[in-house]
Backbone as JSON, one array per atom type, in Angstrom:
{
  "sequence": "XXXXXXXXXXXXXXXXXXXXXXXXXXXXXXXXXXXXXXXXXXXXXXXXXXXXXXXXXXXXXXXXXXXXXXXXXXXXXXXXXXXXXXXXXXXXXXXXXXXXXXXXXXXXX",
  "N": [[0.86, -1.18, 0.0], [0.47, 2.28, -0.99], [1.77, 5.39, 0.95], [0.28, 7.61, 0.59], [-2.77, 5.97, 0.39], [-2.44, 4.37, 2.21], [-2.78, 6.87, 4.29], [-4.8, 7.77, 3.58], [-6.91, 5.5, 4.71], [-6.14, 5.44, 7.01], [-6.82, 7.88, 8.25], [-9.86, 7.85, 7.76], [-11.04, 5.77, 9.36], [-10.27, 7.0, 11.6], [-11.95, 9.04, 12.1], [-14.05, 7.41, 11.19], [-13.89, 6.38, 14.2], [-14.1, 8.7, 15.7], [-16.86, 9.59, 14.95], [-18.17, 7.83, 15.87], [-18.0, 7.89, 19.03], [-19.09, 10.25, 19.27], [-21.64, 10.31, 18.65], [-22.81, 8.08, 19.71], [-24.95, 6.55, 21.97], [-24.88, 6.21, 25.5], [-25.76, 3.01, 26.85], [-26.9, 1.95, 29.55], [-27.03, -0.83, 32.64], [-30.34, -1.0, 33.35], [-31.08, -2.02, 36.0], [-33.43, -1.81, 37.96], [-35.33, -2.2, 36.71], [-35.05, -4.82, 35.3], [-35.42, -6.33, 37.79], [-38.44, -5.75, 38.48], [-38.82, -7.24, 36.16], [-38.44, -9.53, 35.91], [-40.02, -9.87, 38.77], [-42.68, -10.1, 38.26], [-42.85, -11.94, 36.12], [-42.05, -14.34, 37.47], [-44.94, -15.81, 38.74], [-45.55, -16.91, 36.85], [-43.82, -19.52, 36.16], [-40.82, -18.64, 36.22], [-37.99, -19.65, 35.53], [-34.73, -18.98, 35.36], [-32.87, -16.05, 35.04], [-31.26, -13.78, 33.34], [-28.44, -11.16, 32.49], [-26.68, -9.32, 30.31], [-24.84, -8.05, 27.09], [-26.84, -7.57, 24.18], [-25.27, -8.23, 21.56], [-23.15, -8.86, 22.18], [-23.18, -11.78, 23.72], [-22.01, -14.07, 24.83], [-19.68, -13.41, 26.14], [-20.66, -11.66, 27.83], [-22.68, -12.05, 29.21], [-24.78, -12.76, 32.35], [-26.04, -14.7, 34.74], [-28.26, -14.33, 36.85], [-30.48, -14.12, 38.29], [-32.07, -17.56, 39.66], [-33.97, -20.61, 40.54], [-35.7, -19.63, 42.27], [-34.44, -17.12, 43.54], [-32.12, -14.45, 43.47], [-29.04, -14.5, 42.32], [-27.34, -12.47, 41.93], [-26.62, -9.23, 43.13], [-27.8, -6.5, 42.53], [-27.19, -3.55, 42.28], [-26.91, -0.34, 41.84], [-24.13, 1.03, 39.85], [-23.28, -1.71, 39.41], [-21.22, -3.98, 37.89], [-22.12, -6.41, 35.33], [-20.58, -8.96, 33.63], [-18.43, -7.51, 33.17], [-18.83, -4.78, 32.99], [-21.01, -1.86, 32.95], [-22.3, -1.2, 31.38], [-22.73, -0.2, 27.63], [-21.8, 1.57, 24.58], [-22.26, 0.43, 21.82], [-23.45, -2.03, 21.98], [-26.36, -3.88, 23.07], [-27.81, -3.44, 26.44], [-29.52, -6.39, 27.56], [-32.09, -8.71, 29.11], [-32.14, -11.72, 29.79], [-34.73, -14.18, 29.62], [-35.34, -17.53, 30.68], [-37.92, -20.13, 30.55], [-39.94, -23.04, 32.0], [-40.75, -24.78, 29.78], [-38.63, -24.43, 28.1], [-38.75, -22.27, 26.62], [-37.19, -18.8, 25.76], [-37.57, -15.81, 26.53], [-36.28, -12.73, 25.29], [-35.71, -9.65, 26.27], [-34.88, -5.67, 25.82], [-32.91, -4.28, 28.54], [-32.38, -1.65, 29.65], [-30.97, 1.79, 30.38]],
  "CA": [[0.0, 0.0, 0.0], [1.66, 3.35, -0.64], [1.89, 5.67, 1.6], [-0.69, 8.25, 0.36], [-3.4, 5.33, 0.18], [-2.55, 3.77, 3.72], [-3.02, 8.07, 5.27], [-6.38, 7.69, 3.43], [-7.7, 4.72, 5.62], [-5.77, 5.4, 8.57], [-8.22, 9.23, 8.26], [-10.71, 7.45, 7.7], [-10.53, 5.1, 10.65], [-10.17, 7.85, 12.66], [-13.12, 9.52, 11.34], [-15.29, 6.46, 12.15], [-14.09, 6.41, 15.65], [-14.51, 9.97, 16.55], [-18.23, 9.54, 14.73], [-18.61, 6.35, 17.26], [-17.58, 8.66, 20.21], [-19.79, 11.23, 19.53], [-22.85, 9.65, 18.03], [-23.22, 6.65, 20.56], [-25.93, 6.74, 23.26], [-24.65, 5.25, 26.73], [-26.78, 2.44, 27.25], [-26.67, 1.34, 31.08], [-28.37, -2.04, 32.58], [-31.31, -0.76, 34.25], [-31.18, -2.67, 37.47], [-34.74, -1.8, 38.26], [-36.31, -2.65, 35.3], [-34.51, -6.13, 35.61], [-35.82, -6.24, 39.16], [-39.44, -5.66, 37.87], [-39.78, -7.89, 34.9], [-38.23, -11.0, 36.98], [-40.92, -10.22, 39.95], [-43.66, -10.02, 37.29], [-42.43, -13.37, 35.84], [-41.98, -15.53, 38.76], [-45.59, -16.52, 38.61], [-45.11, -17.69, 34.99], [-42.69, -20.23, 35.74], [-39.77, -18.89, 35.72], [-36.76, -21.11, 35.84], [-33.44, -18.43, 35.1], [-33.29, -14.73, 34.11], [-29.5, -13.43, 32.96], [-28.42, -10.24, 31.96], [-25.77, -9.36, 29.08], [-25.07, -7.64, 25.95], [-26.86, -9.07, 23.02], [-24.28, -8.36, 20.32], [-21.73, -9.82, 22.7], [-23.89, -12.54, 25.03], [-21.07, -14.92, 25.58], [-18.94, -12.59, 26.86], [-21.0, -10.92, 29.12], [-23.81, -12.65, 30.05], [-24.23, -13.26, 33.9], [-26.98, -15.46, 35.68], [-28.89, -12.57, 38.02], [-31.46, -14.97, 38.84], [-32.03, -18.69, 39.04], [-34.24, -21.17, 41.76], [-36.8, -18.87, 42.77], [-33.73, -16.18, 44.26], [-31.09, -13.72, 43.06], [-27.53, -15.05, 42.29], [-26.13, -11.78, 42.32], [-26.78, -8.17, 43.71], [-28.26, -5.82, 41.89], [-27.32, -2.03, 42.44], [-26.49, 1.11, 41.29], [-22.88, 1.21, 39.58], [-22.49, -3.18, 39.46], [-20.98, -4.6, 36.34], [-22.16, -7.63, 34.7], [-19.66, -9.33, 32.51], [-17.43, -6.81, 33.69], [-19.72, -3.67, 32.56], [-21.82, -1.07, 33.62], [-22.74, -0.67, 30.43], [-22.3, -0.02, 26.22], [-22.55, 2.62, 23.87], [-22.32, 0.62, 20.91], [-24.26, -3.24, 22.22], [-27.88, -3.61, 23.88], [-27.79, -4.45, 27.82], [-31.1, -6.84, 27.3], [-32.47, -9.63, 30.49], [-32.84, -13.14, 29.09], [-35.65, -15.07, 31.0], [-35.81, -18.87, 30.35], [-39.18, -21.08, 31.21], [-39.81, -24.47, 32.13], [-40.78, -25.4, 28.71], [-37.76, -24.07, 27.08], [-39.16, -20.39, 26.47], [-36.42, -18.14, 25.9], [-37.31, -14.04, 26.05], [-35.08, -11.77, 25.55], [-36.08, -8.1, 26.48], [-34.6, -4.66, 26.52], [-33.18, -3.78, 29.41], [-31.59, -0.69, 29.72], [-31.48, 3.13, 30.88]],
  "C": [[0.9, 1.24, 0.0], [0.9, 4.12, 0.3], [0.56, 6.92, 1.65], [-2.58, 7.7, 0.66], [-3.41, 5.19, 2.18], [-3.14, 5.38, 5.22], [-4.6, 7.87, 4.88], [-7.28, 6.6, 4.59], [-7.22, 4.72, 6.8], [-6.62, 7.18, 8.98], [-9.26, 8.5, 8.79], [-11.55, 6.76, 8.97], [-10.72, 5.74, 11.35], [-11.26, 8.26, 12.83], [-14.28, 8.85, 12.2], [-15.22, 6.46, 13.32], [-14.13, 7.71, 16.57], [-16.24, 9.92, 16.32], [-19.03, 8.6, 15.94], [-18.68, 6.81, 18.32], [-18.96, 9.87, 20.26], [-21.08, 11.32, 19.24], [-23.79, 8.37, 18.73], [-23.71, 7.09, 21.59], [-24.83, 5.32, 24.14], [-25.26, 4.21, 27.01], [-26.23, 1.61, 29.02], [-27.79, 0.13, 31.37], [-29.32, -1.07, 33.24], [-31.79, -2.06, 35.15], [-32.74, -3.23, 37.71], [-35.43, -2.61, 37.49], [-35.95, -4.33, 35.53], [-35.42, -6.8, 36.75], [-37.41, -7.09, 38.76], [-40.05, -6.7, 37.26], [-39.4, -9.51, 35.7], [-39.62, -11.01, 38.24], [-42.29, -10.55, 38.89], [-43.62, -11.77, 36.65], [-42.66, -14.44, 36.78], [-43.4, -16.33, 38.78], [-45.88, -17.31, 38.14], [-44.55, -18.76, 34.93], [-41.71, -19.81, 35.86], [-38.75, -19.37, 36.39], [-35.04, -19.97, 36.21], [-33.42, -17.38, 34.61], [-31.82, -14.48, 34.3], [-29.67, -11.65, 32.15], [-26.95, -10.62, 31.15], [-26.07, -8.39, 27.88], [-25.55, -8.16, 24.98], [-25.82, -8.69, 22.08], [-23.31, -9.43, 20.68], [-22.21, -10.8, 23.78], [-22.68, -13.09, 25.19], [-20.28, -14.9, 26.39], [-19.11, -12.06, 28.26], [-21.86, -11.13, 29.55], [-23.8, -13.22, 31.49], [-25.58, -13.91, 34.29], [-27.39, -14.06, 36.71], [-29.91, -13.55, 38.84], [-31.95, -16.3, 38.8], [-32.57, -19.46, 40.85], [-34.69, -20.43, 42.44], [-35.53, -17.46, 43.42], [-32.91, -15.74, 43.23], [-29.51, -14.39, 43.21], [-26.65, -13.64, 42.47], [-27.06, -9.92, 42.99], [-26.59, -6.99, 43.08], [-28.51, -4.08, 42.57], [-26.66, -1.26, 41.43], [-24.85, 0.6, 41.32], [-22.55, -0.91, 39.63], [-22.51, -3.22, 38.15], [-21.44, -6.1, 36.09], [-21.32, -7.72, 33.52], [-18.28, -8.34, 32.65], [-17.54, -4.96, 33.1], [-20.49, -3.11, 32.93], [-22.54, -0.9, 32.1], [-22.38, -0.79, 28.35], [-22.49, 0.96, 25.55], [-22.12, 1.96, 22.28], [-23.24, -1.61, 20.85], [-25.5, -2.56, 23.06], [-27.68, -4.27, 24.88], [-29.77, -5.43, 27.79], [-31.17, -8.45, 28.4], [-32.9, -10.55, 29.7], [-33.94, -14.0, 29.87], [-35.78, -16.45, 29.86], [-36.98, -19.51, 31.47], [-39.07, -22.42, 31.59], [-39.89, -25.11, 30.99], [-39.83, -24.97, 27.64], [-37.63, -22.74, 26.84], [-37.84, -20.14, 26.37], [-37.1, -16.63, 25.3], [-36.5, -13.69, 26.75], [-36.11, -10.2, 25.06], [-34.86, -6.77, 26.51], [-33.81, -4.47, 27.5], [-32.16, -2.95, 29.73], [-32.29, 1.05, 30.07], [-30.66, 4.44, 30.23]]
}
């Protein structure tokens, strides 16, 4: 690549990640909301509710709830997956059923 070519996409590059910076909404988990749609559930069946990014679940998906109780502790400023947050994935609450069910919601602030 000459050298003229390689300043063009290394601009460019740049470009996109100042646009990414300044164009990207914060998205935070919303705790509450989490809170909420699990108490609402519970009658339903439910078996396991997880939070995580969906772009990146594998990564950052955590168990929050599982066996009628909370696995982990849900406040203001905790990271799941090692995050408070994204500004370029969706923080969204997985709930699994007894019959398999899997929704996935939203859940963010």
């Amino acid at each position: 690549m000459e050298t003229d070519q390689w300043f063009i996409v290394r601009e460019e590059k740049y470009k996109w990640i100042e646009n990414l910076k300044t164009n990207s909404i914060m998205k935070y988990y919303d705790y509450d909301k989490a809170k909420s749609i699990i108490k609402e559930n519970k009658s339903k069946g439910l078996i396991e509710a997880s939070l995580g990014m969906q772009e990146d679940w594998f990564w950052t998906a955590e168990t929050i709830w599982e066996n009628g109780k909370y696995v982990r502790v849900l406040k203001e400023n905790s990271e799941i997956g090692g995050i408070k947050g994204s500004n370029w994935a969706t923080p969204v609450l997985e709930l699994i059923f007894p019959d398999e069910t899997k929704i996935t919601l939203n859940c963010y602030k």
